[in-house]
Backbone as CSV, one residue per row, in Angstrom:
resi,resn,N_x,N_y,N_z,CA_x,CA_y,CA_z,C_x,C_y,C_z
1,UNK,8.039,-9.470,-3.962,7.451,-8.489,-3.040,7.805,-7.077,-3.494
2,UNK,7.037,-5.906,-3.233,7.782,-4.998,-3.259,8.539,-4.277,-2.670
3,UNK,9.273,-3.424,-3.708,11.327,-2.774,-2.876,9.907,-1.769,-1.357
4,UNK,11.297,-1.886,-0.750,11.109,-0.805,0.803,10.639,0.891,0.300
5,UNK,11.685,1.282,-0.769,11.499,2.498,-0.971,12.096,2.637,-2.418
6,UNK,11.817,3.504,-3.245,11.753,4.098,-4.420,13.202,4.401,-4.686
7,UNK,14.621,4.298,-4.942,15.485,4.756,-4.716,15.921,6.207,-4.420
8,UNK,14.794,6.713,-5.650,15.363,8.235,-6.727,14.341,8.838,-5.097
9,UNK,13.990,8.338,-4.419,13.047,9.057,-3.251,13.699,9.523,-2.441
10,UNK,14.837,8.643,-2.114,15.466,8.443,-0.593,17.034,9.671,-1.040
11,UNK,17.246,9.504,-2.108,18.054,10.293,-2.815,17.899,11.555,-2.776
12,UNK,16.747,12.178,-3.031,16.261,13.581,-3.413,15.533,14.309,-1.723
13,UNK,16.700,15.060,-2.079,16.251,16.111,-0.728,15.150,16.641,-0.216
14,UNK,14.594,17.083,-1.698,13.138,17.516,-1.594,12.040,16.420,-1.275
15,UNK,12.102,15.907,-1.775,10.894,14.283,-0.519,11.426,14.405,0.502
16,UNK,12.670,14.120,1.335,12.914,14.114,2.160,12.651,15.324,3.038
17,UNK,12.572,16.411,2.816,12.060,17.725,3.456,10.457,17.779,3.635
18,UNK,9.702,17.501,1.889,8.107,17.196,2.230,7.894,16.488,3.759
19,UNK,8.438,15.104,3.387,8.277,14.134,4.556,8.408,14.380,6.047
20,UNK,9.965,14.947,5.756,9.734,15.243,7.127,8.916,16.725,7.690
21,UNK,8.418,17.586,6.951,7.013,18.286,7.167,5.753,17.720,7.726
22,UNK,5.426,16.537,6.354,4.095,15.754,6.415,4.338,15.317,7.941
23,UNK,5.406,14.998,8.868,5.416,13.919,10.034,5.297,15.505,11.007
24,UNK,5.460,16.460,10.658,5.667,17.637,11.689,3.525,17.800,12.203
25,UNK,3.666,17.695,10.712,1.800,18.469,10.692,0.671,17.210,11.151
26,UNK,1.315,16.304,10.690,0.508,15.199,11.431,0.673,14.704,13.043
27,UNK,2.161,14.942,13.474,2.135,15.082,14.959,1.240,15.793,15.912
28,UNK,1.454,17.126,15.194,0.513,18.065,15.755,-0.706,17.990,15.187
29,UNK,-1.297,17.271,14.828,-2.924,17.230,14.625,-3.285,16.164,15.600
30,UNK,-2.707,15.517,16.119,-2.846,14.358,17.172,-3.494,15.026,18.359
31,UNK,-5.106,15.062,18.718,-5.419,15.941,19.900,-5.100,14.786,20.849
32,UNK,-4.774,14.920,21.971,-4.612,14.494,23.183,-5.931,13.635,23.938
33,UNK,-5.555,11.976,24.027,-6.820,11.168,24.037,-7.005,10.760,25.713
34,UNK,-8.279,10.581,25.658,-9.051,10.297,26.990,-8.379,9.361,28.198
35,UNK,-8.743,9.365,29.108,-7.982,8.330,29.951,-8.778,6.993,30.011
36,UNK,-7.971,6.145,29.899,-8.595,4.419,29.935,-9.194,4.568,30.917
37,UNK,-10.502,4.069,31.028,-11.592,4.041,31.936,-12.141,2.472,31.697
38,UNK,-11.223,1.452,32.684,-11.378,-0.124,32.803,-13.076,-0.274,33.574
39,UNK,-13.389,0.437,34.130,-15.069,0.119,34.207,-16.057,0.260,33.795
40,UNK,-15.823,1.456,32.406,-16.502,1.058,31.310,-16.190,0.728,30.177
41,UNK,-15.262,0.213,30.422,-14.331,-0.601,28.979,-14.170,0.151,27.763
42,UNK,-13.561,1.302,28.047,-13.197,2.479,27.103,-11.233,2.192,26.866
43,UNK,-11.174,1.811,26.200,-9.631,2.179,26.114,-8.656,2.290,24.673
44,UNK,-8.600,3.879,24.604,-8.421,4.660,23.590,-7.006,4.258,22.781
45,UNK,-6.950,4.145,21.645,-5.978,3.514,20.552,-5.344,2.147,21.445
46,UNK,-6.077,1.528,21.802,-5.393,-0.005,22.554,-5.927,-0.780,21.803
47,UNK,-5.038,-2.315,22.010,-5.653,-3.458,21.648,-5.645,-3.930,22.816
48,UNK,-6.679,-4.583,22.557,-7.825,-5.557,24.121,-7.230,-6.581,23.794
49,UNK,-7.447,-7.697,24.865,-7.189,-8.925,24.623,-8.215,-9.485,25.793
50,UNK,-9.085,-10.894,25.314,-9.579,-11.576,26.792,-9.116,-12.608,26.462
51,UNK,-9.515,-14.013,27.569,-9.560,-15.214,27.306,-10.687,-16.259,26.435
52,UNK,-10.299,-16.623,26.019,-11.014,-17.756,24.997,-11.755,-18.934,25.520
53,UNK,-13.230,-19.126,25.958,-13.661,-19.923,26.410,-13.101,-21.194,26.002
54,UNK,-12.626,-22.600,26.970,-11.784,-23.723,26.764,-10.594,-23.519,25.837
55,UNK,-10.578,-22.826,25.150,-9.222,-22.891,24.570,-7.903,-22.135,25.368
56,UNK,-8.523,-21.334,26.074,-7.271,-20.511,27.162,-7.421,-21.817,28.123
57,UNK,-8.337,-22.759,28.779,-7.957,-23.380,29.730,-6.832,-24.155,29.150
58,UNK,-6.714,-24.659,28.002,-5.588,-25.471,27.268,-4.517,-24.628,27.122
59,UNK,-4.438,-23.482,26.647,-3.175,-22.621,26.133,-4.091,-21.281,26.964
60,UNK,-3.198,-20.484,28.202,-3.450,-19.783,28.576,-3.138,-18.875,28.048
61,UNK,-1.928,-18.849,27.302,-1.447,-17.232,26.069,-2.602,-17.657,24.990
62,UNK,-3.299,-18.187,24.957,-4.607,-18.497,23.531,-5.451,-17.323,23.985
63,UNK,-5.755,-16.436,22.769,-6.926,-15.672,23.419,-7.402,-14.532,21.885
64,UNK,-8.220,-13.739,22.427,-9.275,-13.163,21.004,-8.843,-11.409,21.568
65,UNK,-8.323,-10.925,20.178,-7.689,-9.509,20.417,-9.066,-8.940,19.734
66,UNK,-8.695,-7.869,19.810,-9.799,-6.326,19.325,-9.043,-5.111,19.210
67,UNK,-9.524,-4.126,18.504,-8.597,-2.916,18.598,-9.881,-1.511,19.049
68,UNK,-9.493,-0.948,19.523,-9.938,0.405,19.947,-9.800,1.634,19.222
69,UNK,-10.803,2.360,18.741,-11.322,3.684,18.646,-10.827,4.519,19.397
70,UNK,-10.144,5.898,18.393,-9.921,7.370,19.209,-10.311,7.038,20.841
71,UNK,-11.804,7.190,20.733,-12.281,7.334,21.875,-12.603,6.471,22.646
72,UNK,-11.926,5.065,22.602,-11.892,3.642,23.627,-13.157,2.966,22.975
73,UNK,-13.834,2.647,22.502,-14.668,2.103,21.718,-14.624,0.653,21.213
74,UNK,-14.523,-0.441,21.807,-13.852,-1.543,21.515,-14.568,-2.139,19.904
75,UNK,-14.027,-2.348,18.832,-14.482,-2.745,17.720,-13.645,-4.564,17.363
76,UNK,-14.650,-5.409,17.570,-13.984,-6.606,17.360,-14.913,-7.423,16.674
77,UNK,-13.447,-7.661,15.751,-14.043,-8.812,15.141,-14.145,-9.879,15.671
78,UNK,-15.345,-10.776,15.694,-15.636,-12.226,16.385,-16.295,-13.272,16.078
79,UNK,-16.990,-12.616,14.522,-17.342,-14.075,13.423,-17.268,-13.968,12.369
80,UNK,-18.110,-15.040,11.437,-18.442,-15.031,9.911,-19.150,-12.998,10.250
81,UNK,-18.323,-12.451,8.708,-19.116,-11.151,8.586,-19.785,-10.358,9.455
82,UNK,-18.764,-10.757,10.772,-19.224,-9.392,12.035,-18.759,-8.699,12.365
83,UNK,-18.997,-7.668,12.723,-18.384,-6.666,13.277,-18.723,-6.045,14.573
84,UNK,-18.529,-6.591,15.810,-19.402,-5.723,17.244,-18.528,-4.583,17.195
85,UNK,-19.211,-3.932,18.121,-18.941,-2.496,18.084,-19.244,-2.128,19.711
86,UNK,-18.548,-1.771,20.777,-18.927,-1.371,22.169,-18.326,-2.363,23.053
87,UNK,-18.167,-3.298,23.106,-17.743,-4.863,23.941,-16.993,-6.039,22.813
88,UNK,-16.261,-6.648,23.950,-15.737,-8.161,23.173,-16.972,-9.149,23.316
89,UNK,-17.014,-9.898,22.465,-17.934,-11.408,22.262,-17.475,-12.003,23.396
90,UNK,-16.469,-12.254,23.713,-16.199,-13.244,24.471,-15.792,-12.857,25.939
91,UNK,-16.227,-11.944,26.213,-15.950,-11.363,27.754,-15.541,-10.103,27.641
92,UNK,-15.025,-9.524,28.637,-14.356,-8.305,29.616,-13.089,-8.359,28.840
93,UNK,-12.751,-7.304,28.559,-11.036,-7.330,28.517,-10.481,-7.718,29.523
94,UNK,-9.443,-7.922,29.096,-8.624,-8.655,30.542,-7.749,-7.865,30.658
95,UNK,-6.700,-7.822,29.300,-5.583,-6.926,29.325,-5.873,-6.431,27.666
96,UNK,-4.595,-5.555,28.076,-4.587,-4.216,26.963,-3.428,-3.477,26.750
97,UNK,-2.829,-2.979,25.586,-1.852,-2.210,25.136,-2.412,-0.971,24.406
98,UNK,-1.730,0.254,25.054,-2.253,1.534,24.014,-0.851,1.449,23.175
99,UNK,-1.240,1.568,22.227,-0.426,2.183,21.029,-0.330,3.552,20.751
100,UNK,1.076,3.824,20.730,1.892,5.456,20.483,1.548,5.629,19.037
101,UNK,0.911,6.709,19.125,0.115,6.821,17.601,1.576,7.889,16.588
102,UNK,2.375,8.322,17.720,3.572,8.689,17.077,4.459,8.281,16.221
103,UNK,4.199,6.737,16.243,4.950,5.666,15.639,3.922,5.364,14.437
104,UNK,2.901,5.910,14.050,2.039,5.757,12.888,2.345,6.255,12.265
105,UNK,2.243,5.704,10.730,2.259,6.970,9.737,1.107,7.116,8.939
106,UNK,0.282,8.515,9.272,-0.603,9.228,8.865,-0.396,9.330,7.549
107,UNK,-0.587,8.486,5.849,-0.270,8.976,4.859,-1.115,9.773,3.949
108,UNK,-1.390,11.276,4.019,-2.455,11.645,2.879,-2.225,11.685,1.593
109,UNK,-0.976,11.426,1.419,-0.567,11.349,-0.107,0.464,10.532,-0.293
110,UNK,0.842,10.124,-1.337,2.448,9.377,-1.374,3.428,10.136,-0.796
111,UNK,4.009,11.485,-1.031,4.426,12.419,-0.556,4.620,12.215,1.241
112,UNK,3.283,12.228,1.791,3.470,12.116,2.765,3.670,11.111,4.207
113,UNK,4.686,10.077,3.632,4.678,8.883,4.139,5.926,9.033,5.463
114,UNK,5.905,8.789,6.228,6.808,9.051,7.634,7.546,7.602,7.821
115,UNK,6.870,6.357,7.123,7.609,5.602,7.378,9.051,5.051,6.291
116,UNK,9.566,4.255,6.648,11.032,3.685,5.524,10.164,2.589,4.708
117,UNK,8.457,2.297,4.438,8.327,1.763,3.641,7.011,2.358,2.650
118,UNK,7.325,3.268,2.487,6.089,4.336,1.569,5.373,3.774,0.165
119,UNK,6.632,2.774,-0.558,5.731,1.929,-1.941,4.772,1.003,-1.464
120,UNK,5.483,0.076,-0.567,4.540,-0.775,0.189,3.495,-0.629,1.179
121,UNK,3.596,0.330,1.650,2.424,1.006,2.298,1.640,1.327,1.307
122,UNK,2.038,2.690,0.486,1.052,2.639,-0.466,-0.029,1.328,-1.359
123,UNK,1.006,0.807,-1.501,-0.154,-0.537,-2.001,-0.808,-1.550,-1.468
124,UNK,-0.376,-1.339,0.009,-1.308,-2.044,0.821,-2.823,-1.437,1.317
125,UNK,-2.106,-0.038,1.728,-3.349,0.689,2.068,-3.129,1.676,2.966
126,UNK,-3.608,2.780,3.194,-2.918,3.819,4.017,-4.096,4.182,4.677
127,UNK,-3.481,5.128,5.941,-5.034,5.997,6.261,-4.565,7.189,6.887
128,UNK,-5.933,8.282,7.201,-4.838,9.794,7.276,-5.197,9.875,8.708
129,UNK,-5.759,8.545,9.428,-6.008,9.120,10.803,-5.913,7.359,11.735
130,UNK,-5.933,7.420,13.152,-6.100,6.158,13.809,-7.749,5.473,13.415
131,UNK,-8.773,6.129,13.648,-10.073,5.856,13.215,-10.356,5.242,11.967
132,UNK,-9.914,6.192,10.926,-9.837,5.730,9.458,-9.041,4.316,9.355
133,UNK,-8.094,3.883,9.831,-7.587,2.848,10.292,-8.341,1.747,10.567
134,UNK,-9.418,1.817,11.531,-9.848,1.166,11.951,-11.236,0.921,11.390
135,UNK,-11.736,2.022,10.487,-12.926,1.867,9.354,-12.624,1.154,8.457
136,UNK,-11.574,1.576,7.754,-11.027,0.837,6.923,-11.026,-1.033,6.762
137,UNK,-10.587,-1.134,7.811,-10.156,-2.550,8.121,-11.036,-2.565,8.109
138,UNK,-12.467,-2.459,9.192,-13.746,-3.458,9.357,-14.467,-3.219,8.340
139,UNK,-14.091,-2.707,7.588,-15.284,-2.578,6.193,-14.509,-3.796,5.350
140,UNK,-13.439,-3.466,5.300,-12.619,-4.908,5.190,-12.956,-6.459,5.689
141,UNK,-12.929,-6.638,6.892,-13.314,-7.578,7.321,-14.745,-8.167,7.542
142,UNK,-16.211,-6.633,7.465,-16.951,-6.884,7.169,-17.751,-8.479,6.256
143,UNK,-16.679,-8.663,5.070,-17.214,-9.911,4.552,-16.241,-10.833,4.288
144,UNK,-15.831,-10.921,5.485,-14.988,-12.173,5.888,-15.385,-13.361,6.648
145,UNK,-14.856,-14.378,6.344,-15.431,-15.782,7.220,-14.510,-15.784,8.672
146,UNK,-14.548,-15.677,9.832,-13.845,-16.210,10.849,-13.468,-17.296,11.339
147,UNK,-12.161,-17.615,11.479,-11.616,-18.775,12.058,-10.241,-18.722,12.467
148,UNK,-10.562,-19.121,13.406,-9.749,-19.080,14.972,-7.951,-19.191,14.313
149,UNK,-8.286,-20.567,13.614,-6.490,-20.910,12.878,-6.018,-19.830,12.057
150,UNK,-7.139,-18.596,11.215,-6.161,-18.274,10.003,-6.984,-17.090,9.921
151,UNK,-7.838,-16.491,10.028,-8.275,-15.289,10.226,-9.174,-14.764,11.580
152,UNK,-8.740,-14.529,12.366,-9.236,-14.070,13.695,-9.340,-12.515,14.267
153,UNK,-9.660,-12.167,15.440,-9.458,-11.124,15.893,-7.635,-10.331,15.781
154,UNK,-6.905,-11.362,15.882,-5.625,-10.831,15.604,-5.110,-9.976,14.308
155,UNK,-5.975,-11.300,13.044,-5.705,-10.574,11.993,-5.958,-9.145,12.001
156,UNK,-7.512,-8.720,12.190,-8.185,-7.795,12.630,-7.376,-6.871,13.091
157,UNK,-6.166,-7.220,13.681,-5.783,-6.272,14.788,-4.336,-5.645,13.953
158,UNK,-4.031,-6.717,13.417,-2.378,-6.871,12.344,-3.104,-5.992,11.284
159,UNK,-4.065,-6.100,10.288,-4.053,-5.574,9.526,-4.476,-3.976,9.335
160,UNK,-5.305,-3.455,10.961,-5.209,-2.355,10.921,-3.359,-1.872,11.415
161,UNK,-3.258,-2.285,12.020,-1.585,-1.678,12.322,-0.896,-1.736,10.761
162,UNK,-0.495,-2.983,10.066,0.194,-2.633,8.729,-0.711,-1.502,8.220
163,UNK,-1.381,-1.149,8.062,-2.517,-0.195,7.362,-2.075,1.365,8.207
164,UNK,-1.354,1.283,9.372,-0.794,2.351,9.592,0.862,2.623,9.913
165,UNK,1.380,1.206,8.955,2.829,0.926,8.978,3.461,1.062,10.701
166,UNK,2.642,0.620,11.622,3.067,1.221,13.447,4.541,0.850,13.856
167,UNK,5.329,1.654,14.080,6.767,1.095,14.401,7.700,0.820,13.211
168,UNK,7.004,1.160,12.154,7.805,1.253,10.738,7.496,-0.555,10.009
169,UNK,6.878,-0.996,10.436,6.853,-2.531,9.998,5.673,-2.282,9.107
170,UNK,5.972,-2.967,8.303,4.401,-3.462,7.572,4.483,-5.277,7.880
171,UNK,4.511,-5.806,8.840,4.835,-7.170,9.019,3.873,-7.838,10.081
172,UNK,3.208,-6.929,10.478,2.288,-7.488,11.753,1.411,-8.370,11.297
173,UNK,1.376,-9.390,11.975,0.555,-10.633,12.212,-0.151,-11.292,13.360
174,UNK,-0.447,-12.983,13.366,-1.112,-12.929,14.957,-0.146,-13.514,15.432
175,UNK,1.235,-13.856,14.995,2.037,-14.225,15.868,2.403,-12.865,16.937
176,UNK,3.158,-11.904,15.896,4.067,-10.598,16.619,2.503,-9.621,17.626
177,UNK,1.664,-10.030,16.993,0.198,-9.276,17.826,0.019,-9.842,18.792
178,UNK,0.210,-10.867,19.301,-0.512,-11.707,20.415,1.158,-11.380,21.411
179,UNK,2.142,-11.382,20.786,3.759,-11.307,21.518,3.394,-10.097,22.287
180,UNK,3.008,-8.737,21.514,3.595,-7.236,21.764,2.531,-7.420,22.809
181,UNK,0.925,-8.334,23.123,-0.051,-7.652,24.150,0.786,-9.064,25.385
182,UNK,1.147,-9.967,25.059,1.637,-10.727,26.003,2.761,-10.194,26.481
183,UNK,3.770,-9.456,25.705,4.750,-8.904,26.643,4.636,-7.477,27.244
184,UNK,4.126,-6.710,26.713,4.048,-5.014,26.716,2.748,-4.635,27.534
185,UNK,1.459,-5.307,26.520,0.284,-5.479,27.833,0.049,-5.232,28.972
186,UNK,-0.983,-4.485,29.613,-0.950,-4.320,31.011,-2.428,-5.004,31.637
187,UNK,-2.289,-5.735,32.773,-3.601,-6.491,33.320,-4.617,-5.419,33.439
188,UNK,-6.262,-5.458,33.273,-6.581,-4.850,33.946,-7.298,-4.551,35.112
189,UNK,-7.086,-6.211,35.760,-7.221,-6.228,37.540,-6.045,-7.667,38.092
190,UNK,-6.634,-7.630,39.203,-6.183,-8.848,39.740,-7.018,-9.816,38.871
191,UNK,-8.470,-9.855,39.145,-9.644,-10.386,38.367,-9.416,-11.084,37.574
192,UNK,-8.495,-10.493,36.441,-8.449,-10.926,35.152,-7.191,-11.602,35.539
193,UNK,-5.997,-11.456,35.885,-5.082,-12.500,36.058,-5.755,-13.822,36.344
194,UNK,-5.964,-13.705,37.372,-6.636,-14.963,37.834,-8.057,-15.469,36.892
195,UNK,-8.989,-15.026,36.436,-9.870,-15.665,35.207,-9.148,-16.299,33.633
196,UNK,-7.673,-15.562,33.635,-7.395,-16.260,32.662,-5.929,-17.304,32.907
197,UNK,-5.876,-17.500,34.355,-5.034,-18.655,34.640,-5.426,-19.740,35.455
198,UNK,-6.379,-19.466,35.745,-7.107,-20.457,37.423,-7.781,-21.422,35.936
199,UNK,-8.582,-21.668,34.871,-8.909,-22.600,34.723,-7.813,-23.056,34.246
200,UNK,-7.023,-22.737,33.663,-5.889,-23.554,33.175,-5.032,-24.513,34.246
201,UNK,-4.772,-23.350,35.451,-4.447,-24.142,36.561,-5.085,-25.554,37.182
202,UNK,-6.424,-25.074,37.259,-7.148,-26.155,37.747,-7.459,-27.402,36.984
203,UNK,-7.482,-27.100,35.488,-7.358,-28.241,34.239,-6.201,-29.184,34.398
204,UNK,-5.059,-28.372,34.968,-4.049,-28.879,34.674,-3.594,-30.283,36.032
205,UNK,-4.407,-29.738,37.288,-4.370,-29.934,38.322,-5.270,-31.529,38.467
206,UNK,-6.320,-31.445,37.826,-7.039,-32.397,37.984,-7.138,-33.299,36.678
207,UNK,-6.460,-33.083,35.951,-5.927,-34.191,34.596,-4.786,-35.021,34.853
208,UNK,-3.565,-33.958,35.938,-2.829,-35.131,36.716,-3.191,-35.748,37.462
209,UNK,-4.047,-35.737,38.100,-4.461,-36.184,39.436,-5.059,-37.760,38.506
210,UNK,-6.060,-37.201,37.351,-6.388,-38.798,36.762,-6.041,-39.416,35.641
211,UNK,-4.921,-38.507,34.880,-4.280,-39.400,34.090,-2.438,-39.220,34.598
212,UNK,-2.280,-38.611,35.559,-0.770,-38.756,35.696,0.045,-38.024,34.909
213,UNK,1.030,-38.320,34.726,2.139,-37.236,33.841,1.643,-37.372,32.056
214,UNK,0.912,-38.347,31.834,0.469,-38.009,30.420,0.108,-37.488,29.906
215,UNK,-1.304,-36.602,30.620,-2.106,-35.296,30.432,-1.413,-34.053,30.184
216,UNK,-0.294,-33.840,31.809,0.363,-32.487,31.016,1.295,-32.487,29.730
217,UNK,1.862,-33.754,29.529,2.731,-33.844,28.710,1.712,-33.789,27.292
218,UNK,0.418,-34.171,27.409,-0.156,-34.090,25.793,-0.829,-32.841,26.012
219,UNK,-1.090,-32.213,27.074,-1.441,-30.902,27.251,-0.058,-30.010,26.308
220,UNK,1.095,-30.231,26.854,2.120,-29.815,26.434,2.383,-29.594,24.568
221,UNK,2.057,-30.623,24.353,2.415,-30.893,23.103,0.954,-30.328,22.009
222,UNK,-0.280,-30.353,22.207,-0.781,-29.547,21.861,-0.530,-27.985,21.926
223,UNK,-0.179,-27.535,22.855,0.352,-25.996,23.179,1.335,-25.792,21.819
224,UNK,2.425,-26.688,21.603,3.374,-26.532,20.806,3.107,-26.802,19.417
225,UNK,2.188,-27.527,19.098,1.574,-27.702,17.964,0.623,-26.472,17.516
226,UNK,0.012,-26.286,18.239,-1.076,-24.720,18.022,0.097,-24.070,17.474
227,UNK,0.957,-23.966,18.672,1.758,-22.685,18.044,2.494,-22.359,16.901
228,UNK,3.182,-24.090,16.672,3.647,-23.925,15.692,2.893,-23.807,14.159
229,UNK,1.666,-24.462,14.375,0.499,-23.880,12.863,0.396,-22.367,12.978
230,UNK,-0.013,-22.064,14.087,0.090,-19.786,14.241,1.214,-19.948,13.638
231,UNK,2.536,-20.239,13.535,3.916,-19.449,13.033,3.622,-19.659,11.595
232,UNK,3.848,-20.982,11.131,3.599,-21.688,10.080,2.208,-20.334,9.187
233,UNK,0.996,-20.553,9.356,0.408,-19.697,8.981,0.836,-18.063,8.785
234,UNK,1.087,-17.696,9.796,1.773,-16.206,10.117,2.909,-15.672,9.045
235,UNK,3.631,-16.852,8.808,5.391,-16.524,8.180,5.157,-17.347,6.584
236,UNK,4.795,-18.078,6.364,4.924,-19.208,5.692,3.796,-19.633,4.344
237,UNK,2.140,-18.461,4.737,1.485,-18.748,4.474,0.307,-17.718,4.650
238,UNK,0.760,-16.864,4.148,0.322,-15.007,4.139,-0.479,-14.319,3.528
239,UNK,-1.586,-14.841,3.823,-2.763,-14.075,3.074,-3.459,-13.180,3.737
240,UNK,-3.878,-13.080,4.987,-5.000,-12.975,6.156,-5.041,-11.454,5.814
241,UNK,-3.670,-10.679,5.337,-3.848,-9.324,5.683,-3.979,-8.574,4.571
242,UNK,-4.247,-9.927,3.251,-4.358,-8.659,1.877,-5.804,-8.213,1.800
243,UNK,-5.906,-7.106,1.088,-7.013,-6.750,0.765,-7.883,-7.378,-0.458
């Protein structure tokens, strides 16, 4: 893989002064973004998340991410070589995380890298804005095949974030992507709580009722199997996010 940082970089004062410039001038170019507006499904530097027709009734954390435009613009990927643009394929957002674009690093040059991994950024791919970010990628993903196990909306979502190193990681995947909107995430009604737990509930409700404790228990064990192919894939088996 490649080193974190350059040695003779981290050493020399003068990068270190550029840098921390480049992070001064790019802070302040950050204009101040719109307010999430959940009734017309605008929500600015977030990732969306809905539920997954039958597959959330089985695994209720199962579900299809998207990432958002400056200006709330939902851009998701959702098949072979697509790209929608305005709405998710598969419903309403449900929930959503904005991302602190403070924690990005804006790189216009090598020079100007804000994060602790500037070689590897560089050779993954950089961008000098959140948008460009998000062009980037779907021109990227543009001619890609979709599938649910190994390249999905998550990837989609991981590979614009490594592409702006967010939080200093270049490591995002659909495991840690699907974690940060399941834990950090905010609903965006009652509505949606309940659309993405009532069928699961009710699946769960009426599979005991006619197969007894076997259903949840192989309900169970599928849950744990999914998950463990997502890790397995995610950690183990790392392609989804090269270019």
């Amino acid at each position: 893989m490649f080193p974190r940082r350059l040695p003779e970089m981290d050493a020399n004062p003068r990068y270190a002064a550029k840098r921390d410039s480049a992070s001064r001038v790019i802070l302040h170019d950050l204009w101040p973004l719109n307010e999430i507006d959940r009734s017309t499904q605008k929500f600015p530097c977030c990732l969306v998340w809905t539920p997954l027709p039958v597959v959330s009734w089985l695994a209720p954390f199962v579900g299809h991410v998207a990432i958002c435009t400056e200006d709330g613009t939902i851009v998701d990927f959702s098949g072979d070589n697509m790209i929608r643009v305005g709405q998710l394929f598969y419903g309403a957002v449900a929930r959503y995380y904005q991302v602190d674009r403070q924690q990005c690093c804006f790189a216009r040059n090598f020079g100007g890298h804000t994060c602790n991994q500037g070689y590897q950024h560089a050779q993954f791919g950089t961008a000098i804005s959140w948008d460009d970010a998000v062009q980037v990628s779907r021109r990227n993903f543009e001619d890609r095949n979709f599938n649910i196990f190994s390249c999905n909306g998550h990837s989609f979502a991981a590979n614009c974030l490594n592409r702006l190193a967010y939080g200093g990681s270049m490591n995002w995947n659909m495991i840690n992507i699907g974690a940060l909107i399941m834990c950090k995430g905010k609903w965006v009604s009652g509505w949606s709580i309940l659309r993405s737990f009532l069928p699961f509930i009710g699946m769960l409700f009426f599979g005991y009722l006619m197969f007894g404790w076997a259903f949840p228990i192989v309900l169970f064990s599928f849950f744990l199997l999914s998950f463990g192919w997502y890790v397995f894939r995610s950690y183990y088996f790392k392609i989804e996010d090269e270019d």
